[in-house]
C-alpha positions in Angstrom: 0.0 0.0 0.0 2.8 2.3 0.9 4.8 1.4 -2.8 1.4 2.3 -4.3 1.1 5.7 -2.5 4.5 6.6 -3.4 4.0 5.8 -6.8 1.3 8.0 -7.3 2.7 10.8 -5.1 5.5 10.1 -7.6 3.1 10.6 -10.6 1.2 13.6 -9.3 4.5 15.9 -8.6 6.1 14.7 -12.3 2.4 15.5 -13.4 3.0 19.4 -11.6 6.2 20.0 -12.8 5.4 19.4 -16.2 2.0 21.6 -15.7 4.0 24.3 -14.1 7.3 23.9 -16.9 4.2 24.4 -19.5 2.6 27.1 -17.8 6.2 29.1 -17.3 7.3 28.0 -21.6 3.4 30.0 -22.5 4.2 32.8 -20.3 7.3 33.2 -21.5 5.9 33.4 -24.8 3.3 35.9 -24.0 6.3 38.3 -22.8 8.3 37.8 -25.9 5.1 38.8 -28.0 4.3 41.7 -25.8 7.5 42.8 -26.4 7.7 42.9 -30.3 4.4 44.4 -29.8 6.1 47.2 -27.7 9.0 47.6 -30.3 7.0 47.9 -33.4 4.3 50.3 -32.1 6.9 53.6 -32.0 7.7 52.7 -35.8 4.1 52.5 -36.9 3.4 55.7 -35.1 5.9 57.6 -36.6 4.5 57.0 -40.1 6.7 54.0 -40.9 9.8 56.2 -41.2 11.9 53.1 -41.1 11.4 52.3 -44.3 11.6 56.1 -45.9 14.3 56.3 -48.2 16.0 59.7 -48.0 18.9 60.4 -50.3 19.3 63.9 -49.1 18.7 65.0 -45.6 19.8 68.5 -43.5 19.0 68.2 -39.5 19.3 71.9 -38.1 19.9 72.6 -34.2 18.6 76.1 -34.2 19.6 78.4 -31.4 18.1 81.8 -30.2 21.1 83.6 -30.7 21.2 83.0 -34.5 24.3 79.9 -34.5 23.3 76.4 -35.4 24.6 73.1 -35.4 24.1 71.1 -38.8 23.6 67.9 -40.0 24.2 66.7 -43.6 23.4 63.1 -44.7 23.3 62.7 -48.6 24.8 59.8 -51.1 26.9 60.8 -53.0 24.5 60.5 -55.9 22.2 62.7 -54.7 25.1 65.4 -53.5 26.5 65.5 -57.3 23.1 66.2 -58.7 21.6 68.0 -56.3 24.6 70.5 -55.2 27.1 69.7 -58.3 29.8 68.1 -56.6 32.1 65.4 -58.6 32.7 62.5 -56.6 32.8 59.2 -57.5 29.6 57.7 -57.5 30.6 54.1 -57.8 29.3 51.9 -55.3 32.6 50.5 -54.7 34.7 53.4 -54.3 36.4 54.6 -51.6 35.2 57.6 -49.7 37.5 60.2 -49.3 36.8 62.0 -46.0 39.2 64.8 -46.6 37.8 66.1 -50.0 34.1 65.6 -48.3 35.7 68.0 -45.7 37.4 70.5 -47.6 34.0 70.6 -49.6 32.0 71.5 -46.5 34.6 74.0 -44.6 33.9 77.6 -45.8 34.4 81.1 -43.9 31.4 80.7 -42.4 31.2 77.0 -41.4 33.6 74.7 -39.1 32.9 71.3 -39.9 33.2 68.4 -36.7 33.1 65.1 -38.4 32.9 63.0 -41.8 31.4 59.2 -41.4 31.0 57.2 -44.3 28.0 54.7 -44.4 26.4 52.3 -47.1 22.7 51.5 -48.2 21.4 50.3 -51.4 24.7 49.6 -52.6 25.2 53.3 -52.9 27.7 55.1 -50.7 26.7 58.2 -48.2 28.3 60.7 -46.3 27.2 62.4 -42.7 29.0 65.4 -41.9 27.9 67.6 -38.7 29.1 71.2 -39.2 28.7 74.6 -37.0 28.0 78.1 -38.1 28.5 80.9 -35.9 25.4 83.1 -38.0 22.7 81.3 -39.9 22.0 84.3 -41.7 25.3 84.0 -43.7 24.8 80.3 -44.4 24.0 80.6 -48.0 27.7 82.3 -48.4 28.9 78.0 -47.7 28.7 76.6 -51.3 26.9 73.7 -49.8 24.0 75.5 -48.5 24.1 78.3 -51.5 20.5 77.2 -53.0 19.0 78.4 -49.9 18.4 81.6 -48.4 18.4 82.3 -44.4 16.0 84.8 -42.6 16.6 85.3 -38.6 15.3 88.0 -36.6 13.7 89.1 -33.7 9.5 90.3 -34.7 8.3 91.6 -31.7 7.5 89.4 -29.0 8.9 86.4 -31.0 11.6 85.2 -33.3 11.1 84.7 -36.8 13.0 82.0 -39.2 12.6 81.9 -42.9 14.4 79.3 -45.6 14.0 79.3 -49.3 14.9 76.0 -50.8 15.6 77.3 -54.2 16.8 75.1 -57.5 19.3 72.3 -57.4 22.7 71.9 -59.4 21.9 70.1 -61.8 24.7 67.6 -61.6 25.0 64.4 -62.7 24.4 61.3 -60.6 26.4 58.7 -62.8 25.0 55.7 -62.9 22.4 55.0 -60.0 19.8 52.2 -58.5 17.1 54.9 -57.8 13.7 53.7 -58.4 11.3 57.0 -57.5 10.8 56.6 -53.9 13.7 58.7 -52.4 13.1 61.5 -50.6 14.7 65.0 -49.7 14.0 66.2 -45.7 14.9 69.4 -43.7 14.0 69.5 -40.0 14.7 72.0 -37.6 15.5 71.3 -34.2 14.0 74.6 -32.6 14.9 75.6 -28.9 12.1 77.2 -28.3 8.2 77.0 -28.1 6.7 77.5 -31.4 3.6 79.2 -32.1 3.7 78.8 -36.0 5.2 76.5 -38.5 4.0 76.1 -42.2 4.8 72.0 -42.1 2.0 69.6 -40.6 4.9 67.8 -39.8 6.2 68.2 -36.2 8.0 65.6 -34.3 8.5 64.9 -30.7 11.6 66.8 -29.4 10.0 70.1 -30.7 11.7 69.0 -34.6 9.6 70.1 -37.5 10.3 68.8 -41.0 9.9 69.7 -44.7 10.0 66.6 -47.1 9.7 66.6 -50.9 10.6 63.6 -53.6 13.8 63.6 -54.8 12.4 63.7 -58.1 11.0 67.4 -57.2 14.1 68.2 -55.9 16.1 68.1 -59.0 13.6 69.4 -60.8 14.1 72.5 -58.3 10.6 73.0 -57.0 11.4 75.3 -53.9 10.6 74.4 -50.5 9.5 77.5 -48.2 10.0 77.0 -44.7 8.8 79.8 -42.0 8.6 79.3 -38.4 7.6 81.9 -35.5 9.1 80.5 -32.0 9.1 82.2 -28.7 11.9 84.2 -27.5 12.7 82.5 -23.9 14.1 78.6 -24.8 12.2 75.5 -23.2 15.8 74.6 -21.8 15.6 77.7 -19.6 11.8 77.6 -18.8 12.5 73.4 -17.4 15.2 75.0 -15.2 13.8 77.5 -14.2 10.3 75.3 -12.9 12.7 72.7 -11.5 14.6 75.2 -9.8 12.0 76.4 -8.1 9.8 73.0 -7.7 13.0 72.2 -5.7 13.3 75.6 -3.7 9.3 74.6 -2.3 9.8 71.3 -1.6 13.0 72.6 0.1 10.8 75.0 2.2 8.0 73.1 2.8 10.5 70.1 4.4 12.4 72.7 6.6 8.5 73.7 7.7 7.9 70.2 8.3 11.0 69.4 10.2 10.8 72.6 12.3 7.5 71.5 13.5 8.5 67.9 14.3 11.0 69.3 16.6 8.7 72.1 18.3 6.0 69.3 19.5 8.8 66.6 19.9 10.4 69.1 22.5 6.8 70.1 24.4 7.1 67.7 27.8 4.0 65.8 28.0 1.6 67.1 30.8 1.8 65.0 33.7 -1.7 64.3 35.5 -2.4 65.2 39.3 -3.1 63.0 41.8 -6.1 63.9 44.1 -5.3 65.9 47.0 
């Protein structure tokens, strides 16, 4: 009797183990589901822009007192046709980071970094560059087909950016099947109260696309903006500066009272008589 109830103690804890193993395998799965769930969701709701193929792109990091940082991505392609450079196209070529450099330094532009990168079995460059005055940006050969506005309108700032025609280089021999596209974003600093782009981004960016077929046939691209003049930056510090200077105030309250009734000796009752 005492085999028999081992055995089928014996059968009923194999018979758990493998329920809870299964139990632990399907939740396991569920996570791993939820998961690609979770990392699919920010691409679908930024419009798919994984799969947007820009040949030309120029990031702007704006600041109030007229100086930006800049971001150039382009194949090389799309830089020969588009600004009428002459580098070799060829897929198998090797990038030369110092002519790249030497094409993007000017009087009125310091550039940081080159990086090389492939896609599409067509070479790119990314170059990040500062200017100390966007308003003489268009003096950079680079940037010539555009023209800058900056100032101050009132109670707010005011930028303005004419995409005007491209080179009309040549591209040599290229894979491009229609779909590429041509951005500009601008990375403002500041709260803005008008932009002519439904576009806007998280991170206050705002961007202008257009095909890279319109691009070369120079179809202009207006951009305007109207931002306020104090920069979000300042306004953060300036709450959390003084978030911190009232819970500061209110815990010195709170301690100063502690103390007060922790030092009040508790009243001792009178006996009778």
């Amino acid at each position: 009797m005492n085999a028999k109830a081992a055995k089928t103690a014996k059968r009923n804890i194999l018979y758990t183990t493998k329920r809870e193993l299964l139990r632990a395998r399907t939740a396991r799965k569920n996570i791993l589901c939820a998961l690609c769930v979770l990392c699919v969701l920010p691409w679908t709701a930024c419009g798919a822009n994984l799969f947007r193929q820009y040949e030309y792109e120029e990031d702007m990091f704006l600041s109030l007192d007229g100086s930006a940082t800049i971001t150039v991505s382009a194949s090389i392609p799309a830089l020969n046709a588009l600004r009428g450079t002459s580098f070799d196209p060829s897929p198998n070529a090797r990038t030369d980071r110092d002519a790249i450099r030497r094409y993007f330094s000017s009087a009125v532009t310091r550039v940081i970094w080159v990086r090389p990168s492939r896609r599409n079995n067509r070479r790119f460059v990314h170059v990040r560059l500062e200017v100390s005055d966007v308003r003489r940006l268009h003096e950079a050969p680079p940037f010539a087909w555009s023209t800058y506005e900056f100032k101050r309108d009132g109670e707010l700032y005011v930028y303005k950016q004419n995409v005007g025609a491209s080179a009309g280089g040549s591209p040599g021999t290229v894979n491009w099947n229609g779909s590429e596209l041509v951005a500009v974003r601008l990375h403002l600093p500041s709260k803005v109260v008008y932009q002519n782009t439904p576009d806007k981004r998280r991170g206050n960016i705002f961007v202008w696309e257009q095909p890279l077929t319109e691009r070369l046939k120079g179809t202009p691209i207006e951009i305007e903006v109207r931002m306020e003049t104090q920069s979000i930056l300042y306004r953060t510090l300036w709450l959390f500066g003084a978030t911190f200077l009232a819970v500061a105030v209110a815990f010195v309250l709170v301690i100063g009272w502690v103390l007060k009734r922790g030092g009040t000796p508790p009243r001792v009752p009178r006996g009778p008589g």
